[in-house]
N, C-alpha and C positions, 0 to 999 in steps of 0.2 A: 933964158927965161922959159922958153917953151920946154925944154927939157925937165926943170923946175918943177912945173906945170906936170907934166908927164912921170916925173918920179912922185909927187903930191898925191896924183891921182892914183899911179900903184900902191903907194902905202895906204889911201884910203881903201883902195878895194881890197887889199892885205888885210887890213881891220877888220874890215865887213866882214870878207871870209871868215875871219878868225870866230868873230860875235854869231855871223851864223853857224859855224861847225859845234860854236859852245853851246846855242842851242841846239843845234842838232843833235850833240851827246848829253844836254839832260832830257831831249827828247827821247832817244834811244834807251838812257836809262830808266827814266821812269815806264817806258815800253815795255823794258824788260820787264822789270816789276809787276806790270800789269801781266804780262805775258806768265811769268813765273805763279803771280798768284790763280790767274786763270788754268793753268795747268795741273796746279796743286789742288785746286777744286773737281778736277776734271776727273784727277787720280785718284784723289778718296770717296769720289760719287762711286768713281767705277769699283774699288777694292769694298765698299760698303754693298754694291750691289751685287758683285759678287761672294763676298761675304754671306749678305742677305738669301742669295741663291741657296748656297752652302745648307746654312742652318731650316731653309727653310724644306728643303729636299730631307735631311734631316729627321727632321720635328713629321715631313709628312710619310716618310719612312715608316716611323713609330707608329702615329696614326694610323696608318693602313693595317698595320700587322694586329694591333690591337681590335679595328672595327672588324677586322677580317675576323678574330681570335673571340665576338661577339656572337658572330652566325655559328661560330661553331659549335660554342657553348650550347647555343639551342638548338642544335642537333643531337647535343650528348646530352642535355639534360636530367635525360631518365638514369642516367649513369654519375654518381658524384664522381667514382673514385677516377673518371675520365679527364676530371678536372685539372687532378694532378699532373697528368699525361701531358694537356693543353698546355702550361702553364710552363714547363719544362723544353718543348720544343719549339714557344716564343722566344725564350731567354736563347736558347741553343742555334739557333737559323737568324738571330739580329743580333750582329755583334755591339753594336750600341747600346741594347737596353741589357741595363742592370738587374733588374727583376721585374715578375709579374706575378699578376695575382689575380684570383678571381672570388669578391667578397659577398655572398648570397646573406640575405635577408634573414632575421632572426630565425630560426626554428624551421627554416625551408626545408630540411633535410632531417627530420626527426630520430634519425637515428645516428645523426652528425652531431649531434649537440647544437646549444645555443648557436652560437659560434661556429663557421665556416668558413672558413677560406683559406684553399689552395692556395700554395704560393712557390716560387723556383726562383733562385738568388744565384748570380756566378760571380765565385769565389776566386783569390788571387790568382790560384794554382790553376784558373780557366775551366774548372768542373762547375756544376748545375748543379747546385743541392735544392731539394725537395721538402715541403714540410706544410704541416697543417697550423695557420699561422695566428689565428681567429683564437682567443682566448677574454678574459675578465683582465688578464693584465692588457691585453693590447684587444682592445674595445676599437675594433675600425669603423663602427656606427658612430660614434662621435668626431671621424677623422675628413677633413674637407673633401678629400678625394670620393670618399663614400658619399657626404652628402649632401654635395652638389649637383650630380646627376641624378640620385634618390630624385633632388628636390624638382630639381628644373627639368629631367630626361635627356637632357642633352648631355654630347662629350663636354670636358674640360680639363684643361691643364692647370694642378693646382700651385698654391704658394712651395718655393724650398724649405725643406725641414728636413731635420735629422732622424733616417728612421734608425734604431736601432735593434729591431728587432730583427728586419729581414734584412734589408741592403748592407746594412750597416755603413751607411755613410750618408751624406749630405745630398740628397736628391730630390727630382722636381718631377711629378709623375700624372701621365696624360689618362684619365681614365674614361668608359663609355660605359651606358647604361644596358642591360639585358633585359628583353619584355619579354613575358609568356605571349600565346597566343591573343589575351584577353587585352594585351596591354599593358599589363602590369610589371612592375620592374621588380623582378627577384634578385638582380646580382648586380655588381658591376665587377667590370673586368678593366688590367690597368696595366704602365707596363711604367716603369722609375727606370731615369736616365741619370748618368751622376755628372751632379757639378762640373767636376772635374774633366769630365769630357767635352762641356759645352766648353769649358774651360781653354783646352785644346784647339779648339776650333774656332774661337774668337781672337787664337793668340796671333794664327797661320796669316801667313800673306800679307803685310804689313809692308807699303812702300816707301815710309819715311819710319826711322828705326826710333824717331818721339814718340810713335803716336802711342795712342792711351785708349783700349777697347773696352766700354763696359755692355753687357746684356744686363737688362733690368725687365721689372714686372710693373704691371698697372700700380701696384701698392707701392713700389722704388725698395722691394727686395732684390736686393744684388741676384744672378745668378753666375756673372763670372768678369773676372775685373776686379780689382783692390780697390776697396772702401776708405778715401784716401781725402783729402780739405781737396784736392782736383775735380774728383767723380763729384761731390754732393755740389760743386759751383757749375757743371757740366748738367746734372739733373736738374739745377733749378731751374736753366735756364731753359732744358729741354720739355720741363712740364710746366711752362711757361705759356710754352705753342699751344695753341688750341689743335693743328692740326699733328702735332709728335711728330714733324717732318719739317729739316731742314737747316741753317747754317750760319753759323753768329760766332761773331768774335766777341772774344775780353780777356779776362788779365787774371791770372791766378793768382793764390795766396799771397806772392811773394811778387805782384807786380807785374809778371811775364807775360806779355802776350801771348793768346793762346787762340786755336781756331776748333770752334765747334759744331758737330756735323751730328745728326739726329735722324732715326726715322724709325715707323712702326715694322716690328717682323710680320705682322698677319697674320693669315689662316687661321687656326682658331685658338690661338694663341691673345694675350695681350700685353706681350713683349714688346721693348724697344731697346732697340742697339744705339748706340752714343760709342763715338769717336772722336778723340779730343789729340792733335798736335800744335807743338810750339814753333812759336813766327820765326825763331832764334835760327831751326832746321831749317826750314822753308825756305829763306832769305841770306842763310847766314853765306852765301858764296857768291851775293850782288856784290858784294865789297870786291871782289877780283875781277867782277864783271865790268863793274866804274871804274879800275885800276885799266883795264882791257879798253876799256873809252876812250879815256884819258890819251892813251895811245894813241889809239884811231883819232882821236883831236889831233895829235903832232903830227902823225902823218898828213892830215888831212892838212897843217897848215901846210908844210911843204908841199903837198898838190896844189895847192892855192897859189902858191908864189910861181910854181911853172905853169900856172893856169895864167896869171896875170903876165909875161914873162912871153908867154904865147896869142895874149888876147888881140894883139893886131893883125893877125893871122884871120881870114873867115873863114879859112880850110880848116882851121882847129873845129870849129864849131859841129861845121859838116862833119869830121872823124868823130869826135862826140857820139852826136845823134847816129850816127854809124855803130860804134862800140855798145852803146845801148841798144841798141833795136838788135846788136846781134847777140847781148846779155841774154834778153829775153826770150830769143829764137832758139838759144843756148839751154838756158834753164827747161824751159817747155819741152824740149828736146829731153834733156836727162830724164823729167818728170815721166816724159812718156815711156822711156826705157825702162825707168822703177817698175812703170805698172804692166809694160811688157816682160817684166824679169820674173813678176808674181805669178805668169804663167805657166804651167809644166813646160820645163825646158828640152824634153825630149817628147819624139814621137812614142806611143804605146803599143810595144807589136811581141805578142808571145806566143807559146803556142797554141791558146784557146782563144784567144783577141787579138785584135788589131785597130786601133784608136785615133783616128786623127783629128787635128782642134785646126780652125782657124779663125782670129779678130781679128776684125781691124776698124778700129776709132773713127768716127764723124770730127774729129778735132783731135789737137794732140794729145790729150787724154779723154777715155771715156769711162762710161758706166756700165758696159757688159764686162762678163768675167763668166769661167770655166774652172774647170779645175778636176783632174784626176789622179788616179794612182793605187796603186795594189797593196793590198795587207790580206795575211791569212787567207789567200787565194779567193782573195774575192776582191774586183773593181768598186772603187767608191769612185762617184763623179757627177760633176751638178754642171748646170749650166743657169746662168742668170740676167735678169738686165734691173738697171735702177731707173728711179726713175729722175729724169731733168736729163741734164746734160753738164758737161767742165766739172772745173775742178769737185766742187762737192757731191758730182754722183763719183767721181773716181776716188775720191775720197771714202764715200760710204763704198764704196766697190770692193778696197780694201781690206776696209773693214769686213764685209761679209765674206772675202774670201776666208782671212784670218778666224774667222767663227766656225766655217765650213772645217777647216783642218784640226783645230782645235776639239770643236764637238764631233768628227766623226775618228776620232784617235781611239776613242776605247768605246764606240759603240759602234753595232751595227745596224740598227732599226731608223731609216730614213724619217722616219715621224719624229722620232726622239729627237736624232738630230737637226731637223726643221724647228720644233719649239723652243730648242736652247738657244739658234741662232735668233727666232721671234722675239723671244724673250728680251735679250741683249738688244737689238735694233727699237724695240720698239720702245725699250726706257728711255724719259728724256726726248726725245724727238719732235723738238721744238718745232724744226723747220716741214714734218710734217710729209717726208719723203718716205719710200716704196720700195721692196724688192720683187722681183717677180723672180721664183726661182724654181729648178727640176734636180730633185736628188736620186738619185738611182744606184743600188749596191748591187753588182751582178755576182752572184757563185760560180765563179768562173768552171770549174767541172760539173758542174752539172746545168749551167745556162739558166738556174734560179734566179728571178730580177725581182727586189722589193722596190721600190719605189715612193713616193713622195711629190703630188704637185703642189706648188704656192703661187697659183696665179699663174702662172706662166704658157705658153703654146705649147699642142699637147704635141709629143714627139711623136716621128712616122715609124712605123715599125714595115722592111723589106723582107718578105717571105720569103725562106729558099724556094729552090726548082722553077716554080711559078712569077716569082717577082713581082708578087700582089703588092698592094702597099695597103697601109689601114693605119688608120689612127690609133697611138694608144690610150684605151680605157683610161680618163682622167675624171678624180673626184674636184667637185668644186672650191676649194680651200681657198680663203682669202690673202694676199701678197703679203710679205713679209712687213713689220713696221708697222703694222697700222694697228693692233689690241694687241698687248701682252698677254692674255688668256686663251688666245685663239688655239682652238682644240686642229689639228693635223691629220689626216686619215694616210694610211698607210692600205696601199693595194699591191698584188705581186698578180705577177706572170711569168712563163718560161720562155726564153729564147730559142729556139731548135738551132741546132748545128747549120751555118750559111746562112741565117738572117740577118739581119743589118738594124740598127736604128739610128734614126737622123733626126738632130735637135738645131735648135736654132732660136733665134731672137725675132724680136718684129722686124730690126734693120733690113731683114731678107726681105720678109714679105711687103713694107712699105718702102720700100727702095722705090726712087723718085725718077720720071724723066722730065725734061726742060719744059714736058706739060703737064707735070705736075700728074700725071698718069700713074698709077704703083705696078707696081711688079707682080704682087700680088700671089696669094695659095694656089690658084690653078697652074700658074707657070709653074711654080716648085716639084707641084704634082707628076707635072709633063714633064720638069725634065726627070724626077725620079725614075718614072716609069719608062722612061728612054735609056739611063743609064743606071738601071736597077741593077742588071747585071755585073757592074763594077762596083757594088759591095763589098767585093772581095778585096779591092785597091781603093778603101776609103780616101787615100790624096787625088786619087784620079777622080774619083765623085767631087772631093770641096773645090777643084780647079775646075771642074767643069761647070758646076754648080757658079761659082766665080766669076768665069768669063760669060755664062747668060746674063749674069745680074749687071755686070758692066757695060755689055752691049746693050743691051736695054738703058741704061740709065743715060749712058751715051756723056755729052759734057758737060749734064749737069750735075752741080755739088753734091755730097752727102749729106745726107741731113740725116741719119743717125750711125750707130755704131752699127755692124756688120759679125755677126757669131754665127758659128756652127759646130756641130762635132756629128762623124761618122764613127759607128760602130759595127766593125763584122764579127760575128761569133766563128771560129774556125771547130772545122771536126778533130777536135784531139785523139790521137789513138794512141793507147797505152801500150805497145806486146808485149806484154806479158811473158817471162820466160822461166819465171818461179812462182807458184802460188803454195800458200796454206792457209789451212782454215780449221778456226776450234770453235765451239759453244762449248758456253758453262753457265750456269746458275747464278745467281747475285747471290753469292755466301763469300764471306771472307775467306772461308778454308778452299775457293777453287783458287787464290792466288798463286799456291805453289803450281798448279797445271801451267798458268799462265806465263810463270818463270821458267817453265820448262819450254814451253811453247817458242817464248822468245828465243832461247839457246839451243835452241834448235834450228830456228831461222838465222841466228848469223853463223851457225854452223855451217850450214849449206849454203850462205853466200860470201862464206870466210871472210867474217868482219875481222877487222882489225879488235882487239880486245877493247881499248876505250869504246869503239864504236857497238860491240856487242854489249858492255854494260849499262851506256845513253839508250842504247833502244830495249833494254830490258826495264830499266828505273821510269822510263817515259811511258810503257805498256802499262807496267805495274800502276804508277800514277793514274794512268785515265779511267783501268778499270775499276780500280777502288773508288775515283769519283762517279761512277757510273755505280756501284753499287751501295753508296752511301747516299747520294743525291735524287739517282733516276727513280729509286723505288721506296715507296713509303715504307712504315717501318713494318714488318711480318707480311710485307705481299711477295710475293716469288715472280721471278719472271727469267728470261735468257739474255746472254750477251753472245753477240756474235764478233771473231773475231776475224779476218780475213789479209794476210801478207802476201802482197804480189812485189816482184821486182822485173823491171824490164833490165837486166844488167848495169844503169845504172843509176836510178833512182828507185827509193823502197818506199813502198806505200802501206800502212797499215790502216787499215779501216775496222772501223770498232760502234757495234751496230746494237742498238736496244730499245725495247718497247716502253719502257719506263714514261713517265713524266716529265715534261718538255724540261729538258736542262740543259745548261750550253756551262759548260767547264769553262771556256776564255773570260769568263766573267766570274770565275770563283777568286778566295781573297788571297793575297799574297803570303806564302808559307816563311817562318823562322828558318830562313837559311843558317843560320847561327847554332844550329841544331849539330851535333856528329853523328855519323851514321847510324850509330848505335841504342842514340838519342830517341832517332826519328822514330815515330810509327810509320804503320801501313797506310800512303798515303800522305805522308807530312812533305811531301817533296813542293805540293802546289804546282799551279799551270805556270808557273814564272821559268821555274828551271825545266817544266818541259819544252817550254818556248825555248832555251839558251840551249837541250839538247838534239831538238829538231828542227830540221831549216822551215817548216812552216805546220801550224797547226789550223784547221777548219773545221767547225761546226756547221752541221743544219739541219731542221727537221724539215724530216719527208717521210709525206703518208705515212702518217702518226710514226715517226722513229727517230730517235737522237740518231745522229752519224757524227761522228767525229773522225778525222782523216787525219792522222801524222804523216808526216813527207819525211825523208831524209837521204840527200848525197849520196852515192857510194862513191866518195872517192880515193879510198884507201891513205887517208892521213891521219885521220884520228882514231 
């Protein structure tokens, strides 16, 4: 009977188990679901915002070139035929815009005729044609573009239209008004972008392969996107909103559910982009996911049965609660590994720096973060703290790291890269959190520091010889996340040979003792200047630095996370065991010197043949951008060019007065080209970069420099 009793009661609790696991797996499944669709939300905010980023960078692209391409106009006014000029190397310098034009007012130029306007169109074949475009057949006093800024004097971007006289195609064109002195508007100037390229750029980046991009206008003229029973049930709904931002499901022609995502582009535009995917995508791989449940149900009964099977046991209970609490010691552990893994995994030591980081977390994850490393000889590296504490500042922690790497890959200017990450952080930011961060790009040969603060504690800077310390010069900028528009200041300083700089977090300087006492900026100061001299062994500073914070804190807790980084600038010495040196003129006809020049340098340091035609194509390359770029067009000026090798590394530095231009930002060349193909100059900075192990730019006291590096190491 008692046994009876006792098998009874295991198939009840059998049962139970069972009912609760089946809830538990429509729990889990509809979790999912919720989970899936929360993430699918998550992903098209962000592909819409970045998107948004995209066209809006874009759109302000044009903009600028054109308001720019306004002042100028009224510089040359007294000059029509200057117009032409104008108009021609807008199209030529912005490879987005299709054409431009500059339309003056009836009879402005009486000996232009009625009709006036310059205009410059690029042609399949990549050439700038020129022309006077203003006629009785094409009347641009009657055209919106004209007389909308006539009307109102503001810029505007007007409705798509076909123009066929100039662009000859389907374009949507930004134009700005021109006022004399008096005020009055003689001209406007403009610049058409084609369809087809917005076209391009709304197609890009798409993380579910449904989705459905359209760009539209205040009027719900398409500008790119198929005019389709999808898009017009997509717009009705989007000019539905009063506010043109935001996210609605329904059902298309045919039934489908479908998910709807809206918002305005801005600036002075009155565009809206509309993104439309099907639920079908989205969901269609719960069905394996519930199949995977299902599963975990079976298993789950069979755990049940050796749960019941065991339940007379109280030691089972106790391992349990054991197995758990060491899950979760487990998990938090890996967690903390992830976000110690997002650290640079090695120390930073070469022969002009030497780099050391060290964190360590108030918890097993925190919200500071670092991060550096070399490109084009020159150090990128931030240091940062969030604000709160656990999982969601290391969560955002992540995240900023990942923006820091992302945005400083193809710039160099620490402002720039501070507003991109602004930007990103601060959309969306419900909960309403903070970054406090320091960006710093050092030129590693020449000890140039640009910089970037956002809030954050200004870094020390260690003097050589003397071992002064000072604060470094920080402008006030507000922390990361908090306005999307927040403007960034950008201030530089140089490093001398043996100076040092020391960053850190507040953890250092509020570091706590059992009376709640801090640690505080004068101790830091003190120990600086007691171990200023071990700049030179940045580890020996963060260890020392370490153990006063410890001692002082003594046993009580942490109460925040713990950052810092040590920098020593070292004296690099080049010997030099070969030099040459050429000037030449910015004419295209001194290339052949310069080909001589190079073949002369691997002559005497007996390059291998590939090797001597990589550093002749890469010479060739930089000079021609340096004489097509640095100097406007009919001004003269010199290029210097200077090769040193220490036997085994070759340096070519290539020096001119020109107008600020940085080559590693010029656009990527038609590889696709054959030799014979190419012009002078068609190589682009891409295969320079693949023919030398590092290229650097930077102006100083007014001069472009550019430095190619390259190996000798006799294999190529």
């Amino acid at each position: 009977m008692q046994k009876q009793q006792m098998k009874n009661s295991a198939v009840t609790v059998i049962i139970v188990a069972a009912l609760l696991l089946e809830l538990t797996a429509a729990g889990m499944y509809y979790t999912s679901q919720h989970i899936i669709q929360n993430t699918m939300e998550r992903l098209v905010k962000t592909e819409m915002s970045a998107l948004y980023l995209c066209i809006r960078n874009k759109l302000a692209a044009v903009e600028v070139a054109v308001d720019n391409m306004v002042w100028m106009v009224n510089e040359n006014i007294d000059n029509p035929d200057d117009m032409f000029d104008l108009t021609s190397r807008l199209v030529e310098n912005n490879p987005s815009i299709l054409g431009s034009s500059i339309s003056f007012v009836p009879d402005y130029y009486s000996k232009k005729g009625h009709w006036f306007e310059p205009y410059a169109a690029r042609r399949i074949d990549g050439s700038v044609e020129s022309m006077q475009l203003g006629s009785a057949d094409h009347d641009y006093t009657r055209m919106a573009f004209y007389t909308v800024p006539v009307t109102t004097r503001s810029s505007y971007w007007c409705e798509p239209y076909r123009d066929s006289d100039g662009a000859r195609a389907v374009v949507t064109t930004y134009s700005a008004p021109v006022c004399d002195a008096r005020g009055q508007v003689v001209a406007v100037a403009d610049a058409d972008i084609s369809l087809e390229w917005l076209e391009e750029i709304v197609a890009e980046g798409k993380q579910y392969e449904s989705t459905r991009r359209y760009l539209v206008t205040a009027s719900n003229q398409l500008l790119a996107g198929v005019d389709d029973a999808l898009f017009q049930t997509a717009l009705a709904l989007a000019n539905a909103d009063d506010d043109r931002q935001g996210y609605i499901t329904t059902r298309d022609e045919k039934g489908e559910k479908v998910h709807v995502f809206f918002q305005p582009v801005g600036g002075k535009t009155d565009w809206q982009l509309i993104s439309v995917l099907y639920d079908r995508e989205v969901f269609g791989r719960l069905l394996i996911v519930r199949l995977i449940l299902l599963g975990l149900v079976i298993v789950g009964l069979l755990i049940a049965v050796y749960i019941v099977w065991r339940s007379s046991r109280e030691a089972e209970k106790l391992r349990r609660v054991n197995e758990e609490k060491a899950r979760i010691d487990t998990e938090l552990r890996v967690a903390s590994e992830i976000q110690q893994s997002m650290l640079p995994r090695q120390d930073l030591q070469t022969e002009r720096v030497e780099l050391r980081g060290y964190l360590k977390p108030a918890r097993e994850v925190g919200g500071d973060l670092y991060d550096y490393y070399v490109r084009d000889e020159k150090l990128f590296f931030c240091i940062g703290d969030v604000s709160g504490k656990g999982a969601a500042s290391a969560m955002l922690m992540a995240v900023t790291h990942s923006l820091f790497r992302s945005a400083s890959a193809h710039e160099t200017h620490p402002a720039h890269i501070m507003c991109t990450i602004n930007e990103a952080l601060a959309k969306n930011n419900e909960k309403n959190m903070f970054v406090t961060l320091f960006i710093g790009v050092l030129d590693l040969p020449t000890g140039h520091l640009r910089y970037c603060n956002a809030g954050h504690d200004k870094p020390i800077v260690i003097q050589p010889a003397t071992f002064g310390i000072q604060y470094l010069n920080c402008d006030a900028n507000l922390p990361l996340g908090v306005f999307e528009d927040t403007p960034y200041t950008q201030q530089e300083t140089t490093l001398k040979a043996g100076s040092g700089l020391f960053l850190y977090t507040d953890g250092l300087t509020e570091a706590k003792d059992i009376r709640r006492q801090q640690f505080g900026l004068e101790r830091v100061l003190e120990m600086l200047e007691m171990k200023g001299e071990r700049i030179r062994e940045p580890q020996v500073l963060l260890d020392s630095m370490t153990r006063a914070v410890h001692a002082f804190v003594g046993d009580a807790e942490q109460s925040d996370d713990l950052t810092m980084l040590a920098i020593y600038c070292k004296s690099a010495q080049f010997d030099s065991v070969f030099t040459r040196t050429m000037t030449l003129t910015n004419t295209i006809r001194e290339i052949k010197r310069v080909n001589a020049f190079s073949k002369e340098v691997a002559e005497q340091l007996h390059l291998a043949p590939k090797q001597a035609g990589q550093l002749q194509l890469a010479v060739e390359e930089a000079v021609v951008n340096v004489i097509e770029y640095a100097y406007p067009a009919g001004s003269e000026g010199q290029i210097d060019i200077q090769a040193q090798s220490d036997g085994k590394t070759l340096r070519v530095q290539i020096t001119d007065n020109g107008v600020p231009f940085d080559p590693t930002t010029k656009e990527k060349a038609d590889v696709t080209l054959s030799a014979e193909e190419r012009q002078l100059g068609g190589l682009g900075i891409l295969l320079v970069r693949e023919m030398m192990d590092s290229i650097n730019y930077e102006r100083m006291d007014g001069k472009n420099v550019l430095t190619l590096v390259k190996t000798l190491n006799g294999k190529n």
